[in-house]
C-alpha positions in Angstrom: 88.7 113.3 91.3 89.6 110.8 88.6 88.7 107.1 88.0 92.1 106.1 89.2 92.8 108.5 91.5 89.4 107.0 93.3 90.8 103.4 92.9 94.4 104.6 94.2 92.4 105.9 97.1 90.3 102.9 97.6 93.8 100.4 97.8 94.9 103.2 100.2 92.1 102.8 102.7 92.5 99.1 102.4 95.9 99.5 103.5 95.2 101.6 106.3 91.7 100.3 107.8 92.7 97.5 109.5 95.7 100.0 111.8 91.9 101.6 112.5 90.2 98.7 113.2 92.9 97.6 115.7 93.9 101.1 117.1 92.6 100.4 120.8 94.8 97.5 120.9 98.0 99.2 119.8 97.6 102.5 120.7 97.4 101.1 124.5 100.7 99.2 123.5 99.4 96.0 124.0 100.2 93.0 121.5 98.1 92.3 118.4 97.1 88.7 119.4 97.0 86.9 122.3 97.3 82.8 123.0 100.2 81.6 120.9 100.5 84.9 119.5 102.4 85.9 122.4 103.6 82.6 124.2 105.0 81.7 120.2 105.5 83.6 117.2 105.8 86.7 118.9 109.0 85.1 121.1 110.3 83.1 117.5 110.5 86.3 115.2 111.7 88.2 118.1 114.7 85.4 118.3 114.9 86.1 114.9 115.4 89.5 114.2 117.6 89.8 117.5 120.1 87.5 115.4 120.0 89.2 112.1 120.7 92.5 114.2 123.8 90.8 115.8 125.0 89.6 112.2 124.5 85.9 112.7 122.5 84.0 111.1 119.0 82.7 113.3 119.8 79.3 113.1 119.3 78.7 116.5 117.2 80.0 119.5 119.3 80.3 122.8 116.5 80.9 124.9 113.6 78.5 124.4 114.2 75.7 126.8 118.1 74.4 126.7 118.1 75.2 123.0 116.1 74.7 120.0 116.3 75.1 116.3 115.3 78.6 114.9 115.2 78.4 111.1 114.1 74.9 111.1 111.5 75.8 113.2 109.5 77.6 110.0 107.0 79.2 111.8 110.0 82.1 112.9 109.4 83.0 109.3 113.1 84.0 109.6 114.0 84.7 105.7 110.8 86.4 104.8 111.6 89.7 103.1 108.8 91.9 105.1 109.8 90.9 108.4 113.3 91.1 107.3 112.8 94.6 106.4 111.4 95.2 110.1 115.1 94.0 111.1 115.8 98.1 112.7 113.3 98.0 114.7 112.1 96.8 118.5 110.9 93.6 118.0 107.8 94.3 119.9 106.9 97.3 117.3 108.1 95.1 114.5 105.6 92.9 115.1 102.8 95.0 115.3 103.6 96.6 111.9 104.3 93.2 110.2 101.0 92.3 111.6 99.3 95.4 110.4 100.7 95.6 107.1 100.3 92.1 106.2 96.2 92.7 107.2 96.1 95.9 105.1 98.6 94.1 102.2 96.0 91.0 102.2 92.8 93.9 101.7 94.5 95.4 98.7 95.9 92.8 97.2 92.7 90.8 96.9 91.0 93.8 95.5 93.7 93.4 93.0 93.2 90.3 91.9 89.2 90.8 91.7 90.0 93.8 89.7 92.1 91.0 87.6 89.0 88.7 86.9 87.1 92.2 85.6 85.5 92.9 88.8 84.0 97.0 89.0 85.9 99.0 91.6 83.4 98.1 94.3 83.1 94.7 94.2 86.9 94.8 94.5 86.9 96.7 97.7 84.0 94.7 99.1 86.4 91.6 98.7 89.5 93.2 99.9 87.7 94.4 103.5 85.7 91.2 103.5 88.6 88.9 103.8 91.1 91.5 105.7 88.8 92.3 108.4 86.6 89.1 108.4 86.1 86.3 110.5 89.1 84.4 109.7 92.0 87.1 110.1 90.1 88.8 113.0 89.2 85.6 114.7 92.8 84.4 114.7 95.1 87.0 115.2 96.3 84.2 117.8 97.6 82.1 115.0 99.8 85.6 113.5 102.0 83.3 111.2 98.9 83.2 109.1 97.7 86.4 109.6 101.6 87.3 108.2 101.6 85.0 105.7 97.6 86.2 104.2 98.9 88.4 101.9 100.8 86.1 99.8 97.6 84.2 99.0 95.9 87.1 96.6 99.2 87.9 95.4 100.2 84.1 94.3 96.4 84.3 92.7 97.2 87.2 90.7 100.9 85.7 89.2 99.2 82.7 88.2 96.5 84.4 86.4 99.1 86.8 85.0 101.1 84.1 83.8 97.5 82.1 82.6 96.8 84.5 80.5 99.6 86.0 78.5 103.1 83.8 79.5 106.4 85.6 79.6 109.2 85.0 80.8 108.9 87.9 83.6 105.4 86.9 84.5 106.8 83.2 85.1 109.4 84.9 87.4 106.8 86.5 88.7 104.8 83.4 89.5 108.3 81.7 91.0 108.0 84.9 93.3 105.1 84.3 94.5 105.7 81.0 95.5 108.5 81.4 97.1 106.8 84.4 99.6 104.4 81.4 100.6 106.6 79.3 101.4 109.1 81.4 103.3 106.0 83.1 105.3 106.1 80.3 108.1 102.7 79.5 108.0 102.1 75.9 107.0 98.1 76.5 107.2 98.8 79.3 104.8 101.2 76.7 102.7 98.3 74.6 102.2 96.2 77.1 101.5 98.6 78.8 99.1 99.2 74.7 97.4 95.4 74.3 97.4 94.3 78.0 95.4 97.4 77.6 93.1 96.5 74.0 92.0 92.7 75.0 91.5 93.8 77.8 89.2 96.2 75.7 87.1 94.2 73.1 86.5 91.3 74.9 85.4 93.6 77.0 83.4 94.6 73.8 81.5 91.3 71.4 81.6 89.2 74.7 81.1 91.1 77.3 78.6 88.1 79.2 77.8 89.6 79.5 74.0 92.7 81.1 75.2 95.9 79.3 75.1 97.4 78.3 78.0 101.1 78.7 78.3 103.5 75.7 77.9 102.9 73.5 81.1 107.0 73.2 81.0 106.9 77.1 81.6 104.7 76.8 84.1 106.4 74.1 86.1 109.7 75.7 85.6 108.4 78.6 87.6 106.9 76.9 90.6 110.3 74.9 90.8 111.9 78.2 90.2 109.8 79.6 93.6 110.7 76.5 95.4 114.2 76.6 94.5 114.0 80.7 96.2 112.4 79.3 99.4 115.0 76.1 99.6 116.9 78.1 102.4 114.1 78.0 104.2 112.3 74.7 103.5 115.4 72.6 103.4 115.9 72.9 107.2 112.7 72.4 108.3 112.6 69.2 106.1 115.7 67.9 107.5 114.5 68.7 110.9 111.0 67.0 110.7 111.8 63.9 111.1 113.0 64.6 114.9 110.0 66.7 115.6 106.8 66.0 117.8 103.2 66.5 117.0 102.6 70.1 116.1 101.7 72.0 119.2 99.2 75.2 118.9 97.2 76.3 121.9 99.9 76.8 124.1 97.6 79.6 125.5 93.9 80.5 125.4 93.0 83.2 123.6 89.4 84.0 124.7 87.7 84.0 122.0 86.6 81.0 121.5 83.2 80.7 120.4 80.0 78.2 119.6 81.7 75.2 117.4 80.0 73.3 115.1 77.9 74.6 112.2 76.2 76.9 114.6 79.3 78.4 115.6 80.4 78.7 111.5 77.1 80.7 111.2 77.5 82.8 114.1 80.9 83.7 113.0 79.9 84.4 109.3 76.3 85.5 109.2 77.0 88.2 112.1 80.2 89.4 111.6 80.5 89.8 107.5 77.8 89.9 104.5 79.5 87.7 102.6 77.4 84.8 102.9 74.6 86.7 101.9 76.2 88.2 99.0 78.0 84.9 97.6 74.3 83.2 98.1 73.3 86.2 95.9 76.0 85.2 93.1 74.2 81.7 92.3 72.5 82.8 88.8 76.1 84.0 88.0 77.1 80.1 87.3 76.0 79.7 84.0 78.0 82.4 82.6 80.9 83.6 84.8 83.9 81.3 85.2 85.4 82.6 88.0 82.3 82.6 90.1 82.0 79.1 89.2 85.6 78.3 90.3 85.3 80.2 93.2 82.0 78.4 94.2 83.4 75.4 93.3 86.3 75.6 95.8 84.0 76.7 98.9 82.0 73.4 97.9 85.6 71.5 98.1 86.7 73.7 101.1 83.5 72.4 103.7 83.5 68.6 101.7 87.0 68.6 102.6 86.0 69.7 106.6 83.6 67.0 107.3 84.4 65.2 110.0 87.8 67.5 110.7 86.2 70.0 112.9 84.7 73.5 112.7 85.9 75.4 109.6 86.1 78.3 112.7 89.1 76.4 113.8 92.5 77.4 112.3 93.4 75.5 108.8 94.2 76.0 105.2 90.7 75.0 104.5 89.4 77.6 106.3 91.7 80.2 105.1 90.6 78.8 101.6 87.0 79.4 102.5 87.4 82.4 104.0 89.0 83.9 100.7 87.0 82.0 98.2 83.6 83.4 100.2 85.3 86.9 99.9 86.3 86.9 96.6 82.7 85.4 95.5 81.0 88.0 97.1 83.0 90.5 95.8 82.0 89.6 92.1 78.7 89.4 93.4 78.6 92.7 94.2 80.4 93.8 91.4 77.6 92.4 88.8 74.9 93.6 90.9 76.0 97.3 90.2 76.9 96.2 86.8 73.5 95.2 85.6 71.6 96.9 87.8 69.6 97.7 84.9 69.1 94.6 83.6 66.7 91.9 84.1 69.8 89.7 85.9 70.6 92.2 87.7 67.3 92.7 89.5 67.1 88.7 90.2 70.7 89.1 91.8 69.1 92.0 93.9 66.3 89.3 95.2 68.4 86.7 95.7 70.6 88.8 98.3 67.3 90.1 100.1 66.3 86.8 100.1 70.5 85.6 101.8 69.9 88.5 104.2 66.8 87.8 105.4 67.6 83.6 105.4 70.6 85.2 107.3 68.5 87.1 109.7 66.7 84.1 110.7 69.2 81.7 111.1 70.9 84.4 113.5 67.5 84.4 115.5 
């Protein structure tokens, strides 16, 4: 088998693992989150596709309540072109494959984008199971309008550095694309998220060029307002109707999964579910001469500063989702050099530093 017929294998089993992962749960026909999974975005993208089948557009849901806004409400996610092409289908199955895909779509497309900042094959896939099946996505299938809405994280990534490192006008549209699927996901955690990595990368794009010339920051802001402009549908609505909205309500239902909060609950969640922490521990004598591991290092410092005093980072948030695929993508370059210079004096010293994470892991486990 060839080089890229292995790597076009590789995205494949991203794609499909997660189906695997969840099979007990679908295969018994039983929905792929529970809490405000099913009391919520299951019954607002439901509302959503029933209109688009009836040839209306879902401006408003009849039967929440006496009445409420639909489109406005965002998280429906009523305009976002995967669920849209789900349209056909029972909403109940619809659901589970826009859940499914978008957990398999967030796998490859981060090994995508690792495999854009030079990562080896492996490290790639390392990073694409790490943040598809880790303990964010798995921990809050509840909260589904992120879970949706993960993909377009990797993917707005992967414009930006597209567009960071050789502008055109069709990576710029590109870029505006990306945007745009963020915004009309319906996640606002994902939003912030999405604002948070996209920022990062710009501005170390232009305070940090590396020798390369960045592309005109007129370009550049042309195509975010470009991606805004796509996702105005969407966003206008749910602008105008903030202003008569309550507090944000999560929780309407418990989940059951709730676990130890606090930092003892963040290790308990990390330490025993992924090698990540271990690995991205392992990826500290890459700082001196990798820029992306110093970026992505950099915003898992900013991600828990940013925490204090907010809460668990095992609680749902754009922070969290930012550390979740910051700690994923960081391991994956770990990895990555590890097999890289295995040969090598640095390589060896990244070998002892993981031992040295696992073990550190092990203990604060026990």
């Amino acid at each position: 088998m060839t080089r890229p017929s292995r790597y076009r294998l590789a995205l494949g089993l991203l794609l499909l693992l997660p189906a695997v992962a969840h099979a007990p749960a679908w295969l018994e026909g039983r929905l792929l989150g529970a809490g405000d999974a099913a009391a919520l975005h299951f019954p607002l993208r439901a509302a959503a596709w029933q209109a688009w089948r009836a040839g209306d557009l879902p401006a408003w849901n009849p039967w929440a309540f006496s009445g409420q806004p639909l489109l406005a409400s965002y998280r429906a996610g009523a305009l976002y072109p995967p669920a849209l092409l789900l349209t056909p289908l029972p909403p109940f199955w619809a659901f589970q494959l826009l859940v499914l895909f978008s957990l398999g779509a967030a796998g490859a497309l981060t090994a995508l984008y690792l495999r854009r900042l030079q990562a080896l094959p492996v490290g790639a896939f390392a990073a694409g199971l790490f943040f598809a099946l880790g303990p964010y996505l798995v921990g809050h299938l509840s909260d589904s309008a992120a879970v949706i809405a993960a993909p377009t994280l990797p993917l707005l990534l992967l414009a930006a550095e597209s567009h960071m490192n050789r502008a055109s006008p069709g990576r710029a549209a590109g870029l505006a694309a990306a945007v745009a699927l963020n915004l009309l996901a319906g996640s606002p955690e994902a939003t912030r998220a999405g604002v948070a990595l996209l920022a990062g990368r710009l501005l170390i794009g232009y305070a940090l060029p590396g020798g390369r010339r960045p592309p005109p920051w007129r370009l550049t802001a042309l195509a975010v307002a470009a991606g805004l402009a796509l996702a105005a549908p969407q966003l206008l609505p749910t602008l105008l109707a903030v202003r008569d909205a309550g507090r944000q309500v999560t929780g309407l239902a418990g989940s059951g999964l709730e676990g130890p909060a606090g930092l003892s609950g963040l290790i308990l969640r990390y330490v025993s579910h992924t090698p990540a922490p271990a690995l991205a521990v392992a990826a500290l004598p890459l700082m001196l001469r990798n820029l992306p591991a110093r970026v992505l290092a950099a915003s898992l410092v900013v991600a828990l500063a940013l925490q204090w005093g907010r809460g668990p980072l095992s609680a749902p948030g754009g922070l969290a989702l930012v550390f979740d695929f910051t700690l994923a993508a960081l391991a994956g370059l770990s990895l990555s050099e590890q097999w890289r210079l295995r040969h090598e004096p640095l390589g060896r010293r990244l070998r002892a530093y993981l031992l040295v994470s696992c073990l550190a892991s092990a203990a604060a486990l026990s």
